[in-house]
N, C-alpha and C positions, 0 to 999 in steps of 0.2 A: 626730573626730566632733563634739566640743562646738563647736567655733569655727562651724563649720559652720552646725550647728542652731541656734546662739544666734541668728548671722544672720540666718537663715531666719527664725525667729520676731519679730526685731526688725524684719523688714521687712514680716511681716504686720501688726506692733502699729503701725508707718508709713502702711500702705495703709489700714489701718482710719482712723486718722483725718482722711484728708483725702480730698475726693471722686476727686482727679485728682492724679497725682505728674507733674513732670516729670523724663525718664529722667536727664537729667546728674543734676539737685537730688538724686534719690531715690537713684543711686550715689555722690553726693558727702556725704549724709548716713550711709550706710553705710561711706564709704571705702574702696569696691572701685570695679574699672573696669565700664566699659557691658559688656562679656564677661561679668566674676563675677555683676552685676545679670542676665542674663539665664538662667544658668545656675540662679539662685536662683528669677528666675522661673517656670523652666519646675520645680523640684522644686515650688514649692507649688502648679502647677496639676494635678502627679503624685500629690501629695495629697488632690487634689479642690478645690482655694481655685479659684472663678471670677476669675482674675488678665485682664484683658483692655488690650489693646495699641494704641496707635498711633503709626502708623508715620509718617517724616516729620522734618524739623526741628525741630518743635518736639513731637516723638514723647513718649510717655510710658506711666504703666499707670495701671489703677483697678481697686479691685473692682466687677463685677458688680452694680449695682442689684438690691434687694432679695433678693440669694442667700442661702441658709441658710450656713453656714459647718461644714462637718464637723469633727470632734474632731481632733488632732494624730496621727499613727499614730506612734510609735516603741514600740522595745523597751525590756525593765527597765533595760541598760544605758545606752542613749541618756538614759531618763528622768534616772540619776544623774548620767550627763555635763552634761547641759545642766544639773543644779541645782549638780553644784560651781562651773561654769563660769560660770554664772550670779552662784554668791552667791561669788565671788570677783573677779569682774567688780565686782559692786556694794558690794564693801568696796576697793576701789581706789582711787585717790589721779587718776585720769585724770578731767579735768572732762567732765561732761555723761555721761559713761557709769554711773555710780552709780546716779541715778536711775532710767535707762530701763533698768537691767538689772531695777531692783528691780518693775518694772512688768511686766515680762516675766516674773519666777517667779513673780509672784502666777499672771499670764495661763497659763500653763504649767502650774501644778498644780492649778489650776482644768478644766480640760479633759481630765487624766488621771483614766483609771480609778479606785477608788477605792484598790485594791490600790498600783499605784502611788504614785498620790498619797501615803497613809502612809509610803512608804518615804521620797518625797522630803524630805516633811514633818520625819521621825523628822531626818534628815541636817541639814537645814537648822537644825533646834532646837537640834543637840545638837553643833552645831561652834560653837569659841569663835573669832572673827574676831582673829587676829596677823598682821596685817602691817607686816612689820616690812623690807620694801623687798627679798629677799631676789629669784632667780629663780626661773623656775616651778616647778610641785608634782611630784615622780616620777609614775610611773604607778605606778595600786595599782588592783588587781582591785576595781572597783564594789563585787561582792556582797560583799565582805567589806565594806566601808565600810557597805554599808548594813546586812548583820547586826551589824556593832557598834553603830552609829546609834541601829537599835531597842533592841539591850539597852542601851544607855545611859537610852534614851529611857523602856521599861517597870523601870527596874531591879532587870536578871536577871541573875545571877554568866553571866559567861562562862569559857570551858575553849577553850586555844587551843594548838597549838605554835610555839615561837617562836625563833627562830636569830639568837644576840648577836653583837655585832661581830667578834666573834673566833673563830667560825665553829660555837664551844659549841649544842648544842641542848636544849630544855627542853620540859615541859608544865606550863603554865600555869592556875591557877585565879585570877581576878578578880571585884570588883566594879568594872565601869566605870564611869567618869565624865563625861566629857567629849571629842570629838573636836579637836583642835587641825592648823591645817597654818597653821607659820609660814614658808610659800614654797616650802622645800624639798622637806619631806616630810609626810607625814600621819603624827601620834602619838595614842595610845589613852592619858590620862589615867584611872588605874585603880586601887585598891586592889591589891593583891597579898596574896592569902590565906594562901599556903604559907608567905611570906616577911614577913608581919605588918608591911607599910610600904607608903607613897606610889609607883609609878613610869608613869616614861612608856613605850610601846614605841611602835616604829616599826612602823605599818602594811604595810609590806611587805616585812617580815620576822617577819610574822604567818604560818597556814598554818590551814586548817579549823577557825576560831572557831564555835563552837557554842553560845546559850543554853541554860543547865543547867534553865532553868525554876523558880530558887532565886532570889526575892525578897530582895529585903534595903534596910533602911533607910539612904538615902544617908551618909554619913560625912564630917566636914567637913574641907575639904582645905587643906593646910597652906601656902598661898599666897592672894593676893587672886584669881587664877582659875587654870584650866587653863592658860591663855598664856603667865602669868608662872610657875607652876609648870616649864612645859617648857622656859621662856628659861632659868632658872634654872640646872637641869640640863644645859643644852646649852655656860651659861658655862662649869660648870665639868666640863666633858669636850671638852678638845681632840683635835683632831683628829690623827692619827697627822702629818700634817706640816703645818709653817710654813711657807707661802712668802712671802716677802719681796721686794719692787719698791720702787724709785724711779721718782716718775711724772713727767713734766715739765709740771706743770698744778698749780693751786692745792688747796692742801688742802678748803675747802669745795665747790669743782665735783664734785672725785674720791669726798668721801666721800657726795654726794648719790646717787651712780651704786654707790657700793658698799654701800651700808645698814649694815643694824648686824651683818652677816655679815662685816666686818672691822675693823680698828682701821687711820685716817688722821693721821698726824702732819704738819703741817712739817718742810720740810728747806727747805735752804738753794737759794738762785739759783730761789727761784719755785716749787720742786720738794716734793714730796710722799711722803714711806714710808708704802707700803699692807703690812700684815699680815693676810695669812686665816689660818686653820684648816680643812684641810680631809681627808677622806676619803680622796680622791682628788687628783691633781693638774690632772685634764684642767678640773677648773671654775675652779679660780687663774689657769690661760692663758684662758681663757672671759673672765674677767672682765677682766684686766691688756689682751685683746686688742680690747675692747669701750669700752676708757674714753676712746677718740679722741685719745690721745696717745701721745707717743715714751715708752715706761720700759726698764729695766736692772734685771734678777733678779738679786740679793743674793744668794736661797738659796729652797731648797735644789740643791744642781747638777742633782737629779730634774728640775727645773722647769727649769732651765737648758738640757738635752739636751731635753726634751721641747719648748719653745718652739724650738728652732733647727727642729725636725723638724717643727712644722706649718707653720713661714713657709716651709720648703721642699718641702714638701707645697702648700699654698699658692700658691707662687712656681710646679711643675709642670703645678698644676690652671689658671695664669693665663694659659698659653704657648696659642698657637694651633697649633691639630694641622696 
């Protein structure tokens, strides 16, 4: 839904400023085809946007002369969608998009209810921007994100249940801090009451976070921010496995594409050893399958049986029926 709507919105913040789009320019600025272009056009005139058309070679759209312009309609979810989507778009490393995202969540929570609005608000303050090159964020239920947001934001002890990596469950009492998502996952940077120290949890391995309605005076946190606080902690908790490749590409190309989610050395004849850490093994093939070169898994033989099974998976899904 976010990619969607962020579109949407960037293409009414497009229409607004010029009197008359031409329909290539106006989808070569968005980078969809004349198809996606028009499919966007016809939801913002679902919307109510007087979007008006011409047809023709050198065809195009405008908004309507002197139309009032109605309020954006989404729901609480959508609202969250489009501001993570938004304000991670706009701490991004992709030229030209920074900006115009950063113009569109103003535009965006300017036009929401006021209820809304707070919520987006509360999220957008209180997440600490790491990007640290990793890929995208899991999915994590909105409303939690944005019940932490606020009690980060008013700070009010939260009370949550939370299930560790290791499958242990617990209930939790905090003082939250700070929202962090360095690519991966979204982490609650928090006081821990019960347990009288600093930690981070993972967002969705959260379960019915509730404000206690208990104030408390922020507490200073044992790092330069939340960011490096959770980088810290992530160094030093590897991941249940290593996988290990030899890539046949330069070490700086490889490690530009692998972030700081792995360790890139030199190797010999051109060639490159990629180490992740990771949870799971299906994102080390993700990645090793992603890097546009020939590589050769080291270890572990997990990864080894699991890459022969997707290139032949793969190689099935390539054949013509």
């Amino acid at each position: 839904m976010a990619n969607t709507s962020s579109r949407t919105l960037r293409l009414l913040s497009l229409l607004q400023t010029h009197r008359y789009w031409p329909g290539a320019e106006l989808a070569d600025r968005l980078g969809v085809s004349a198809r996606t272009l028009r499919r966007d056009i016809d939801r913002l005139r679902e919307l109510g946007y007087p979007v008006e058309a011409r047809r023709g070679v050198d065809g195009g759209y405008q908004l309507a002369a002197g139309a009032a312009l109605p309020p954006l309609l989404i729901d609480d979810e959508e609202a969250v969608a489009l501001a993570v989507g938004l304000q991670a778009a706009a701490q991004g490393a992709v030229e030209g998009l920074a900006e115009s995202s950063v113009r569109v969540l103003a535009k965006v929570a300017q036009v929401m209810p006021g209820r809304l609005r707070r919520r987006v608000e509360a999220l957008r303050a209180m997440t600490v921007p790491a990007d640290w090159g990793g890929p995208a964020a899991a999915g994590v239920d909105p409303e939690i994100l944005t019940v932490v947001a606020l009690a980060c934001r008013d700070a009010e002890a939260l009370r949550f249940s939370y299930t560790a990596a290791d499958g242990r469950h617990s209930e939790r009492h905090v003082e939250p801090h700070r929202l962090v998502c360095p690519g991966r996952r979204w982490y609650l940077v928090a006081y821990d009451l019960m347990r009288h120290d600093w930690r981070s949890f993972r967002v969705d391995r959260m379960a019915g976070p509730r404000s206690t309605g208990e104030r408390f005076r922020p507490r200073e946190l044992p790092a330069e921010d939340a960011a490096a606080f959770v980088r810290a902690g992530l160094s030093n908790r590897p991941g249940p496995y290593r996988a290990e490749a030899l890539v046949d590409a330069p070490a700086e190309t490889v490690r530009a594409r692998v972030g700081r989610w792995g360790t890139v050395e030199e190797a010999d004849g051109g060639r490159c050893r990629v180490v992740l850490a990771a949870d799971a093994l299906e994102w080390p093939a993700m990645v090793l399958g992603t890097l546009g070169a020939e590589f050769q898994v080291v270890g572990p033989p997990e990864l080894r049986d699991l890459v022969r099974e997707l290139g032949e998976r793969f190689g099935r899904a390539a054949e013509e029926g």
